[in-house]
Backbone bond lengths (Angstrom), bond angles and torsions (degrees), N, CA, C in turn:
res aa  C-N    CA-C-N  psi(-1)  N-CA   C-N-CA  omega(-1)  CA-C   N-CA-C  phi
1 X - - - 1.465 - - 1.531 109.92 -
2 X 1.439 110.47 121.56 1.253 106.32 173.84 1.849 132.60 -71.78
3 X 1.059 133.44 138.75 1.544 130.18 178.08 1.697 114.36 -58.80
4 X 1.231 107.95 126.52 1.120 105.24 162.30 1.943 118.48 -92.01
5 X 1.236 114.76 139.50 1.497 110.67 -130.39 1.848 90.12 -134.41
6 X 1.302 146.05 118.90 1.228 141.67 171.85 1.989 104.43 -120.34
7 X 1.205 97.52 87.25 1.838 96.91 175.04 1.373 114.47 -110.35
8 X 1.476 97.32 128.76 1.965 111.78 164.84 1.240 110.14 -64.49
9 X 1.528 106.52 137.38 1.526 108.02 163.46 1.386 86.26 -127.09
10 X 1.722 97.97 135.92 1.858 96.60 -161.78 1.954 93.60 -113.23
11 X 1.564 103.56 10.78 1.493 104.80 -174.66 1.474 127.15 41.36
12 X 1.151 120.15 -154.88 1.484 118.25 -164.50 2.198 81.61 -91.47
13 X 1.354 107.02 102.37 1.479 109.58 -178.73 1.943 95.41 -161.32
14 X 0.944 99.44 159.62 1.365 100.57 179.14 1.754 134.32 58.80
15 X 1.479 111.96 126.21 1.509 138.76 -171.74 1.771 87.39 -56.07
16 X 1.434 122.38 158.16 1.523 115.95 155.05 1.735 99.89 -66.99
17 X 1.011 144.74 -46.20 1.269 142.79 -174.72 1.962 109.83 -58.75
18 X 1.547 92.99 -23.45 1.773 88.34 -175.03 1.193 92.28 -98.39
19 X 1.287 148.59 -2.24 1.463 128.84 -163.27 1.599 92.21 -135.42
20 X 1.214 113.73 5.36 1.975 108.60 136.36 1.303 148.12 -77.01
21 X 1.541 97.31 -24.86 1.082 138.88 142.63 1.089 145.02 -41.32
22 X 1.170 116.58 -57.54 1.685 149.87 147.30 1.252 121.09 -51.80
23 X 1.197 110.43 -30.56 1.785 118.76 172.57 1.561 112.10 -108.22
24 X 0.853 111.86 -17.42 1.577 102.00 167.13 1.954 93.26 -84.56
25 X 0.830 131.28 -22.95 1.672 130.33 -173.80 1.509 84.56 -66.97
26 X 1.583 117.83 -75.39 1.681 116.40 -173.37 1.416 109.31 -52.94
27 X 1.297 147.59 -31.13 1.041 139.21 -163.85 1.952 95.91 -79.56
28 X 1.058 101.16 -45.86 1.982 92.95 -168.01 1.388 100.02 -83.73
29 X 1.425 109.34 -8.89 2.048 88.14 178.43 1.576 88.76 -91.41
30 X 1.145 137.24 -39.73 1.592 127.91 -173.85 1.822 107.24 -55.25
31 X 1.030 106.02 -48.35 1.328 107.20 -164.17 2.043 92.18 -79.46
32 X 0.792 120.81 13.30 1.596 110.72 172.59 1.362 105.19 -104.23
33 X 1.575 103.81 -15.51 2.000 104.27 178.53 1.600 115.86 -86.85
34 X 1.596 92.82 107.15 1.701 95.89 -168.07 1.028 106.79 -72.41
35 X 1.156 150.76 5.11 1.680 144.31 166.12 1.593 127.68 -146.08
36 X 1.801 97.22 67.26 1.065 126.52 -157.28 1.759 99.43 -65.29
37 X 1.123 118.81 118.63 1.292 135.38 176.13 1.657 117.34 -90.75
38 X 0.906 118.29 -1.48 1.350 118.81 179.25 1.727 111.63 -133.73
39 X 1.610 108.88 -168.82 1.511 113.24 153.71 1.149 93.24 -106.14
40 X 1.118 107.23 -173.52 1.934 130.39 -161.45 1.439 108.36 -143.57
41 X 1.164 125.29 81.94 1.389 131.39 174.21 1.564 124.71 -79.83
42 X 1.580 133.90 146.20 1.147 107.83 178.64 1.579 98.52 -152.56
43 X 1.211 127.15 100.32 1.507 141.32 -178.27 0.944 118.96 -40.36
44 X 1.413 152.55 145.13 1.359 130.88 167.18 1.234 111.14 -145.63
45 X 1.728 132.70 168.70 1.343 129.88 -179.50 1.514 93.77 -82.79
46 X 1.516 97.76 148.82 1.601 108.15 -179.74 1.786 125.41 -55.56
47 X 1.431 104.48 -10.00 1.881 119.53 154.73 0.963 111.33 -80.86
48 X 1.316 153.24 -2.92 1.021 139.62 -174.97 1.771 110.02 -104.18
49 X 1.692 105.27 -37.04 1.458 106.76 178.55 1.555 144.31 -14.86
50 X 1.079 93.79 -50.71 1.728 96.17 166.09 0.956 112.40 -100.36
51 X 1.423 142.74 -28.13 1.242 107.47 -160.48 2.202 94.80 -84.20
52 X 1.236 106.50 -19.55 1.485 106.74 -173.99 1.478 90.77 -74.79
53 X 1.161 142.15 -15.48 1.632 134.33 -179.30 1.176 100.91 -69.56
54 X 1.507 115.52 -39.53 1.810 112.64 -178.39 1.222 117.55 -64.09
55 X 1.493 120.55 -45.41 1.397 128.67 -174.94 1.598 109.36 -38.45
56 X 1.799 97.95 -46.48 1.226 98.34 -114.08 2.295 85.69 -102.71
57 X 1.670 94.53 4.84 1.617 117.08 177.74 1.461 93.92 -62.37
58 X 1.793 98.63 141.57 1.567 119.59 -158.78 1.530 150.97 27.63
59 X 1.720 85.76 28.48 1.468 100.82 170.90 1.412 107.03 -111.23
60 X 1.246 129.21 -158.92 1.408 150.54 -143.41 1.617 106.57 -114.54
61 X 1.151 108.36 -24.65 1.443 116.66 -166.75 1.727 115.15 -95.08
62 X 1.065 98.70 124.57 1.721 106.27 -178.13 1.369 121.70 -86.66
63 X 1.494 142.29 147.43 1.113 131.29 -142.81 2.202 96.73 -128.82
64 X 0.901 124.69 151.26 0.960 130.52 -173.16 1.411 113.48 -145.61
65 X 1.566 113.40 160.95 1.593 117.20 171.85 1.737 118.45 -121.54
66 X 1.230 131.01 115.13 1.362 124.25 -175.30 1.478 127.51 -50.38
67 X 1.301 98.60 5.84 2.082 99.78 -178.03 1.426 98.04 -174.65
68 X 1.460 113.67 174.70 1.121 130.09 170.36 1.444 133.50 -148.45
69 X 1.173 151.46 116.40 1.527 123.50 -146.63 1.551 99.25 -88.21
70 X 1.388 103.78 171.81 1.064 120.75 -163.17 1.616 124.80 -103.59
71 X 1.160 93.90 30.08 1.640 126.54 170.34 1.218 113.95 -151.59
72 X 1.923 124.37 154.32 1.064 145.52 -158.53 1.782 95.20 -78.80
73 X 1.190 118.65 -73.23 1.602 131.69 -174.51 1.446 109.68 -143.55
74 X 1.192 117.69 -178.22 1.401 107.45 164.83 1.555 102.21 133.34
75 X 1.697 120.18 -172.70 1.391 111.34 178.71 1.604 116.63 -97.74
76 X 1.331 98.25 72.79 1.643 118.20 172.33 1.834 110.09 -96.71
77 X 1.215 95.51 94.16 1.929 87.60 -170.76 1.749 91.25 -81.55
78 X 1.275 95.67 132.42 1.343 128.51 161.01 1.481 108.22 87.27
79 X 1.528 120.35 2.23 1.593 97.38 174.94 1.511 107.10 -99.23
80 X 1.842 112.07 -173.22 1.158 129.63 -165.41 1.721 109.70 -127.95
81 X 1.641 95.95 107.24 1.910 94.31 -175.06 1.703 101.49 -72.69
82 X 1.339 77.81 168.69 1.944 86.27 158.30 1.466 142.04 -91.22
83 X 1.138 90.28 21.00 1.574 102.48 159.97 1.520 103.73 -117.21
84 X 1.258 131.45 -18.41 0.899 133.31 173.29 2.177 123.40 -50.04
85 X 1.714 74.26 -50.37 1.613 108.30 -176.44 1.864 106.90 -80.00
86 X 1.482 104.30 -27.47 1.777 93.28 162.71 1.146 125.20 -96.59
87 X 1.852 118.00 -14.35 1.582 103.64 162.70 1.477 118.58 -67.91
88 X 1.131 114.23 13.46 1.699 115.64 -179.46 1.829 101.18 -101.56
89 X 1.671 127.20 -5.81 0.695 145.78 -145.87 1.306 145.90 14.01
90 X 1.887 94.86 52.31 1.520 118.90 164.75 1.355 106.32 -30.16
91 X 1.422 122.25 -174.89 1.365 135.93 176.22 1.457 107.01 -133.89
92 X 1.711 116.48 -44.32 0.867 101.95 167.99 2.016 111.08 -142.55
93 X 0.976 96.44 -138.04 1.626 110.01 -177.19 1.323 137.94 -176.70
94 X 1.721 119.69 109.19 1.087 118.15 -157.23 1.675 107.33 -77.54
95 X 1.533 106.21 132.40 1.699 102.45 170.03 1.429 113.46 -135.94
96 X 1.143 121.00 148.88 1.271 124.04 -150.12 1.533 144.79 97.22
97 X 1.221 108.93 12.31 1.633 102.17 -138.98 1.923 81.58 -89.16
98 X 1.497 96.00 160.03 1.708 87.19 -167.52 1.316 104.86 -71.53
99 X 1.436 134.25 -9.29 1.294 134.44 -164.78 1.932 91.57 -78.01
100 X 0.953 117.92 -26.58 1.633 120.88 -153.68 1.775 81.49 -91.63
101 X 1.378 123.52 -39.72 1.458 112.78 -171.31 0.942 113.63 -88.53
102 X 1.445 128.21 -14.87 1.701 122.10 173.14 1.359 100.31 -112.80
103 X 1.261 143.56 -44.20 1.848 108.97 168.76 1.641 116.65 -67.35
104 X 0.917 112.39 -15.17 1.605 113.81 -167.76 1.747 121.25 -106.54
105 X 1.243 102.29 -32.11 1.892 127.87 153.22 1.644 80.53 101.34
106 X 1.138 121.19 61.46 1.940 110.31 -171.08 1.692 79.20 -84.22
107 X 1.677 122.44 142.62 0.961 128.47 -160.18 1.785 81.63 -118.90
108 X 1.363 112.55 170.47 1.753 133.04 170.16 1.731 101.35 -56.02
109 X 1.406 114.57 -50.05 1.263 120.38 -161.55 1.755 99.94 -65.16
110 X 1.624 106.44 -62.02 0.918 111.86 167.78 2.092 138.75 -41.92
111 X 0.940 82.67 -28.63 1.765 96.87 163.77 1.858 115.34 -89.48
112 X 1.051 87.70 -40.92 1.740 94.23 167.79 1.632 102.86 -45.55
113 X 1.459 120.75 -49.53 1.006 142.22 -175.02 2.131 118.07 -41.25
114 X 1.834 70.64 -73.90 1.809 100.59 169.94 1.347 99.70 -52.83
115 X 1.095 155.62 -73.00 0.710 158.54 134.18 1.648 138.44 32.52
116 X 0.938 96.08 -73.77 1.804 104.89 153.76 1.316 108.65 -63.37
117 X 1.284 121.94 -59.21 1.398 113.40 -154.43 1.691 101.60 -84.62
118 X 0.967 104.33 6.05 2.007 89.76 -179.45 1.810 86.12 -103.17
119 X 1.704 135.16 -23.24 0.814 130.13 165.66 1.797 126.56 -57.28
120 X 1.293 99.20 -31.48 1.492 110.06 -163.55 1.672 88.57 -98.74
121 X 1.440 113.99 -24.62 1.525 82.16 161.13 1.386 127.53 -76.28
122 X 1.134 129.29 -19.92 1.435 119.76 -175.00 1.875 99.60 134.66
123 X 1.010 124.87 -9.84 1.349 132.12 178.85 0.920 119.32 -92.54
124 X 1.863 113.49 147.47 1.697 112.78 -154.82 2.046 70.86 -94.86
125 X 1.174 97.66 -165.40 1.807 121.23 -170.14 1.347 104.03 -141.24
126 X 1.362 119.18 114.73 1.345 120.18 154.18 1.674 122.33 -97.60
127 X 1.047 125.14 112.35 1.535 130.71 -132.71 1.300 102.05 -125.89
128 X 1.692 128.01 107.25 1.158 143.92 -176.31 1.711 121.30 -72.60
129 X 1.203 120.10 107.34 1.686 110.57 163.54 1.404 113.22 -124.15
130 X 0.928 123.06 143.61 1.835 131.03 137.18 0.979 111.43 160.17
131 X 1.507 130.83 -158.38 1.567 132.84 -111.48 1.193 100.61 -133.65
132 X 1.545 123.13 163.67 1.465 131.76 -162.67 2.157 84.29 -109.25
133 X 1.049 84.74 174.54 1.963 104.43 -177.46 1.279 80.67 -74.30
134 X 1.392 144.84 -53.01 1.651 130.35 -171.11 1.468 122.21 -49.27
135 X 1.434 102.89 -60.40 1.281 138.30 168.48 1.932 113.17 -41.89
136 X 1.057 101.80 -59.55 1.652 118.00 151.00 1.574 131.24 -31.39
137 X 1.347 107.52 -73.06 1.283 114.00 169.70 1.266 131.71 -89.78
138 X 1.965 114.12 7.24 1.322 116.77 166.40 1.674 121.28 -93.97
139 X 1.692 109.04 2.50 1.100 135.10 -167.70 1.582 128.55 74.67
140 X 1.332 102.77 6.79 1.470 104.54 -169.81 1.312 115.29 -96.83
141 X 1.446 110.62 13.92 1.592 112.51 172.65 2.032 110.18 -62.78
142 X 0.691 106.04 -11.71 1.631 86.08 166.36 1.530 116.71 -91.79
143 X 1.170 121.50 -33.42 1.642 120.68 159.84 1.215 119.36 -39.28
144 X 1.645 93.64 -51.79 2.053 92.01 -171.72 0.874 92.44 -70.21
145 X 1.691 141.67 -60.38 1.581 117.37 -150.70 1.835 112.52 -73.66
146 X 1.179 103.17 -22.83 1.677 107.89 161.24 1.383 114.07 -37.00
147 X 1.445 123.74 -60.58 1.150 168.29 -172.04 1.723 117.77 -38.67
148 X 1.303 82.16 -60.10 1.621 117.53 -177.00 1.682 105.15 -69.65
149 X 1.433 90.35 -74.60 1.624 101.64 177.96 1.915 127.12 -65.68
150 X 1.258 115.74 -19.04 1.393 118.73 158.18 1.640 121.08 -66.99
151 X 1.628 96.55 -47.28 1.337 100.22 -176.73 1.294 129.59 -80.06
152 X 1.577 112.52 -8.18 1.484 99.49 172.23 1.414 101.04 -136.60
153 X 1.556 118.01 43.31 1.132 109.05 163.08 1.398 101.53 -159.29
154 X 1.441 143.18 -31.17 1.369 144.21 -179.92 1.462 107.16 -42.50
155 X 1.045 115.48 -28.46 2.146 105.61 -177.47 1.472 110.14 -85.95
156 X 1.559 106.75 3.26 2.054 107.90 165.95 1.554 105.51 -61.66
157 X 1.193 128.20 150.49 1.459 139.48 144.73 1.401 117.63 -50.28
158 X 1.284 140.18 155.14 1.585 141.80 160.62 1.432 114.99 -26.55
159 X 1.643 101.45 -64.46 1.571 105.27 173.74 1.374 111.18 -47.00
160 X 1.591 112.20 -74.67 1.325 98.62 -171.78 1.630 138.52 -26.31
161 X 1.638 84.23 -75.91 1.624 92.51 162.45 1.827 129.35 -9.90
162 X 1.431 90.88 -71.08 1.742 106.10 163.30 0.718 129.33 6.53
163 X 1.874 113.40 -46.77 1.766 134.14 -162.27 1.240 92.75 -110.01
164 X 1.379 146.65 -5.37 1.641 135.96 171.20 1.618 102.50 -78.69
165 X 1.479 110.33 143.56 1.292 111.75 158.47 1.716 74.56 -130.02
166 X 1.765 85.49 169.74 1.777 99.95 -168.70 1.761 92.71 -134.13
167 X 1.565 89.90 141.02 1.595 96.89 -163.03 1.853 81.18 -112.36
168 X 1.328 122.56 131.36 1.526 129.31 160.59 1.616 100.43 -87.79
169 X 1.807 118.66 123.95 1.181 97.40 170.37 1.827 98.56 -134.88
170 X 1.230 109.33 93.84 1.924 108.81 175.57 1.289 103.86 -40.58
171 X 1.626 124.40 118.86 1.223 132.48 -174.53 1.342 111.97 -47.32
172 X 1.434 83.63 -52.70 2.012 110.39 -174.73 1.479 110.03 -45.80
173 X 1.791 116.38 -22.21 1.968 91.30 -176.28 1.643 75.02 -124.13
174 X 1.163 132.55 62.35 1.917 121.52 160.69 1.653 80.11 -101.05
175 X 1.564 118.76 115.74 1.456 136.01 146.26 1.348 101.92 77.08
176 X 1.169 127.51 4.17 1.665 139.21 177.01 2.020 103.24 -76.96
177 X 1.256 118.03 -20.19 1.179 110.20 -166.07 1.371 118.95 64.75
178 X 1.019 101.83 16.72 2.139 124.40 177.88 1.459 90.03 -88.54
179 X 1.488 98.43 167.57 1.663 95.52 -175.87 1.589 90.13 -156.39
180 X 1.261 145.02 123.57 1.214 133.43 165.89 1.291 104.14 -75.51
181 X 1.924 128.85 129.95 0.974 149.93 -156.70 1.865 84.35 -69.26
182 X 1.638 112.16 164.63 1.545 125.98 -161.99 1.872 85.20 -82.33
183 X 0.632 131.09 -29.49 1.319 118.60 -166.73 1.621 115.20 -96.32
184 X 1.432 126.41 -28.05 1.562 135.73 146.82 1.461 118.81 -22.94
185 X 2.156 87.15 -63.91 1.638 100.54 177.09 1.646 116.52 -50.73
186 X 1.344 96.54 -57.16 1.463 106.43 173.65 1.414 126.83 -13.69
187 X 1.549 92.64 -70.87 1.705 119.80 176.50 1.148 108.87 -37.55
188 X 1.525 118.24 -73.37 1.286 133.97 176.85 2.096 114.58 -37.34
189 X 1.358 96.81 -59.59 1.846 112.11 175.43 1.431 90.63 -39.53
190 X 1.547 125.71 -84.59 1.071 141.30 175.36 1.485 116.10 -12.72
191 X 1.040 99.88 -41.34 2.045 94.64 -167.60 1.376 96.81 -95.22
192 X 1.481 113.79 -44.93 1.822 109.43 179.67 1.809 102.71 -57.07
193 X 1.339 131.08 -24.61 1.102 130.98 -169.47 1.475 98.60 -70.59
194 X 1.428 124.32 -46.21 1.721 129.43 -159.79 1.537 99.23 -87.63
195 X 1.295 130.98 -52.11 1.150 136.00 153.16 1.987 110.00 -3.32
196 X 1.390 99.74 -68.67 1.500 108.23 175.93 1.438 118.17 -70.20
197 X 1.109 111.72 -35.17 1.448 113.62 -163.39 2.101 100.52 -82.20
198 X 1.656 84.08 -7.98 1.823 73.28 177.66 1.627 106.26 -114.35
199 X 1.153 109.39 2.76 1.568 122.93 150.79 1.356 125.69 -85.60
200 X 1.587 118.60 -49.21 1.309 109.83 177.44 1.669 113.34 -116.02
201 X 1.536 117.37 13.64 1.467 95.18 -172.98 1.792 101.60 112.70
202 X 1.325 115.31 150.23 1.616 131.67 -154.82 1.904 67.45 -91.67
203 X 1.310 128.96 -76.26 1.601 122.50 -158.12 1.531 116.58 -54.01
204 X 1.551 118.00 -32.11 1.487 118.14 -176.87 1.721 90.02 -69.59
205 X 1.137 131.29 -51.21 1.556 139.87 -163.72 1.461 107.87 -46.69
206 X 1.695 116.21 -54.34 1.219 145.28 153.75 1.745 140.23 -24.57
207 X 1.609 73.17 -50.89 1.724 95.96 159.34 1.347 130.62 -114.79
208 X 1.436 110.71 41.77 1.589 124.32 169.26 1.266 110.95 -127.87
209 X 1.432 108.88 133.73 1.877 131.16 -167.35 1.492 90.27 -78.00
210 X 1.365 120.20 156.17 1.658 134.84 -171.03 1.456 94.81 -173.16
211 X 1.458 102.89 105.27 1.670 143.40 178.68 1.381 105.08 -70.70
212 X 1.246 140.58 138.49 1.476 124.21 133.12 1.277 97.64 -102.31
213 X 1.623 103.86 162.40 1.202 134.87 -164.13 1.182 129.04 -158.90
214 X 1.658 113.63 47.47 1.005 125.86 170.60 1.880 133.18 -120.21
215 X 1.046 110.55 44.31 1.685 104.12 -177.75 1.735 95.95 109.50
216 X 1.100 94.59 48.33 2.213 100.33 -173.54 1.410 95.23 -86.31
217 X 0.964 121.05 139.22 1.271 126.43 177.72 1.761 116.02 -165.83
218 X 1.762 125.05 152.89 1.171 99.58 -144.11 1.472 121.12 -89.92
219 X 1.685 108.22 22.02 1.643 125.40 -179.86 1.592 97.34 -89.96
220 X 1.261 122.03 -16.75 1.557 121.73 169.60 1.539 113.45 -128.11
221 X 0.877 137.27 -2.63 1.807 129.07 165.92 1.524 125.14 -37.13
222 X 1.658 108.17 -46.48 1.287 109.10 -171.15 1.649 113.04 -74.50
223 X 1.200 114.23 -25.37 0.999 109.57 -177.76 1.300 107.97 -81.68
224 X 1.452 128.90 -28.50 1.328 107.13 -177.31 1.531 121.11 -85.43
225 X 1.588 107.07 -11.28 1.335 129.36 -171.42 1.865 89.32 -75.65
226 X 1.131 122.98 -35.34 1.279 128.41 -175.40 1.491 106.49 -59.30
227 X 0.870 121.88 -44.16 2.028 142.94 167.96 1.738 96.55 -8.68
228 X 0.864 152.69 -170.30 1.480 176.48 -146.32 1.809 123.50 -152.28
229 X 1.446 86.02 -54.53 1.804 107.51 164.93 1.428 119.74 -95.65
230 X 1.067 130.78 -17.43 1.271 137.65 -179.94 1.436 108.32 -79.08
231 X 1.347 103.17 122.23 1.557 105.98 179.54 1.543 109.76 -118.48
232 X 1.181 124.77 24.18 1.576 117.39 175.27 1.442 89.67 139.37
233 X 1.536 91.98 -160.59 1.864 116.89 175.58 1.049 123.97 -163.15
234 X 1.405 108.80 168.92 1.501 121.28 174.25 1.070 119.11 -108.40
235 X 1.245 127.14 131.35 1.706 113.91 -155.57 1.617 92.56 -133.09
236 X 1.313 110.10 155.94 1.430 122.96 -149.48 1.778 81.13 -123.12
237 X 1.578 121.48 -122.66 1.093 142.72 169.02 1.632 99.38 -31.86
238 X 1.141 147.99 -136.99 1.180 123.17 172.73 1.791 128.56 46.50
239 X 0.878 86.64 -51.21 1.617 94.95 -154.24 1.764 91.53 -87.48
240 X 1.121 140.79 26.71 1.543 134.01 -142.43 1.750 89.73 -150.86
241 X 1.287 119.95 -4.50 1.609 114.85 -149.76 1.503 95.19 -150.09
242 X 1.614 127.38 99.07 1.701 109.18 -141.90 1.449 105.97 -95.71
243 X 1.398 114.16 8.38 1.465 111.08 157.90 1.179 119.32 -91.08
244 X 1.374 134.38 -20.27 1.361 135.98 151.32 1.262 128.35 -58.41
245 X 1.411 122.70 -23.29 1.156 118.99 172.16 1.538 103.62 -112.06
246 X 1.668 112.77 18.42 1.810 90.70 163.36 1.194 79.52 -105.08
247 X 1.582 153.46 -9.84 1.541 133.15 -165.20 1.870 94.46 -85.94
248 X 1.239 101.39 -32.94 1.768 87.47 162.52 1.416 134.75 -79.38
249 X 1.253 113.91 -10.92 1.789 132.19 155.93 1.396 113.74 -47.92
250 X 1.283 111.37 -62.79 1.029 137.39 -143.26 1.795 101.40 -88.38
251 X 1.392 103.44 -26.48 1.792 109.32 -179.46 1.334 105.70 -44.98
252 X 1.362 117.89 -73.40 1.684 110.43 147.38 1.587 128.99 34.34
């Protein structure tokens, strides 16, 4: 049975003092929902890691890191490996997110990269694909996300894999107040779903979480949470305001 999975990515937002704050807010509204239907994810900037790991000790809520660099150690001034990001004892780590591939040029190869090593540390991967408004209306959004997801993740083993959940995020509604209609998403869930199942098998396909991540918010969650392939989300804006992101918990 696959997890149904609702994680904040709170991006480059929040003081370490405001986003202790902020997680003790998510931690006591989660733990007041007596029939918690999901996991509870909550992203954080790489300053925030421990001290939000403390908050966030013997509650319900799982702690995450928005990136990972793309080397083990070494003379990289200013980035963050993945062992780095699990001795803080993240759980997991978002890679991919389109913001990281278009301000930052994070290439397929390069995530292939992230990839292993946030695996070989011990961290599950929440793994970003989809399509720009160009990309969209030229029809080639199933190539790219083909694209995306073969190339920096198809050479995992079964096991491996295991620890990926895959976040769909249409470029076109990240902070646009765009919303891809519940049944668009669908489409999209749907094909990343067959995609796997003709790589790893109808049961590995079966048992992998698939995020949307586009403008989720909790006047539309249920319906998309209602979807077949849709297993939760990743919520951007949302995810910053902790009754908004328990009214998206809670869609469930």
């Amino acid at each position: 049975m696959r997890k149904n999975i609702v994680a904040g990515n709170w991006k480059m937002n929040t003081t370490v003092p405001e986003g202790v704050q902020l997680a003790k807010e998510v931690k006591d509204a989660v733990a007041q929902v007596a029939d918690l239907k999901c996991d509870v994810v909550v992203g954080v900037p790489f300053t925030h890691l421990t001290a939000v790991k403390s908050v966030l000790e013997g509650g319900k809520v799982l702690l995450s890191a928005e990136n990972c660099a793309d080397h083990e150690k070494g003379a990289y001034t200013g980035e963050v490996s993945a062992p780095m990001v699990a001795s803080t004892g993240a759980d997991y780590a978002i890679l991919g997110h389109s913001e990281r591939r278009g301000y930052y040029n994070e290439t397929i190869e390069m995530l292939k990269t992230k990839v292993d090593l946030a695996l070989a540390a011990g961290l599950k991967v929440i793994f970003c694909c989809g399509e720009s408004l160009d990309e969209r209306k030229s029809g080639m959004y199933f190539e790219i996300i083909k694209e995306e997801i073969m190339g920096s993740l198809f050479h995992l083993d079964a096991d491996a894999f295991a620890n990926i959940v895959i976040a769909y995020e249409p470029i076109w509604a990240i902070g646009t107040g765009e919303t891809a209609t519940a049944d668009q998403a669908e489409e999209i869930h749907a094909f990343i779903r067959k995609l796997i199942a003709d790589k790893y098998g109808a049961q590995v396909a079966d048992d992998t979480t698939i995020l949307y991540g586009g403008s989720c918010k909790p006047s539309n969650a249920a319906e998309l949470f209602a979807k077949p392939d849709i297993d939760g989300g990743l919520i951007g804006g949302a995810s910053l305001k902790a009754a908004d992101f328990l009214g998206i918990v809670t869609a469930f």
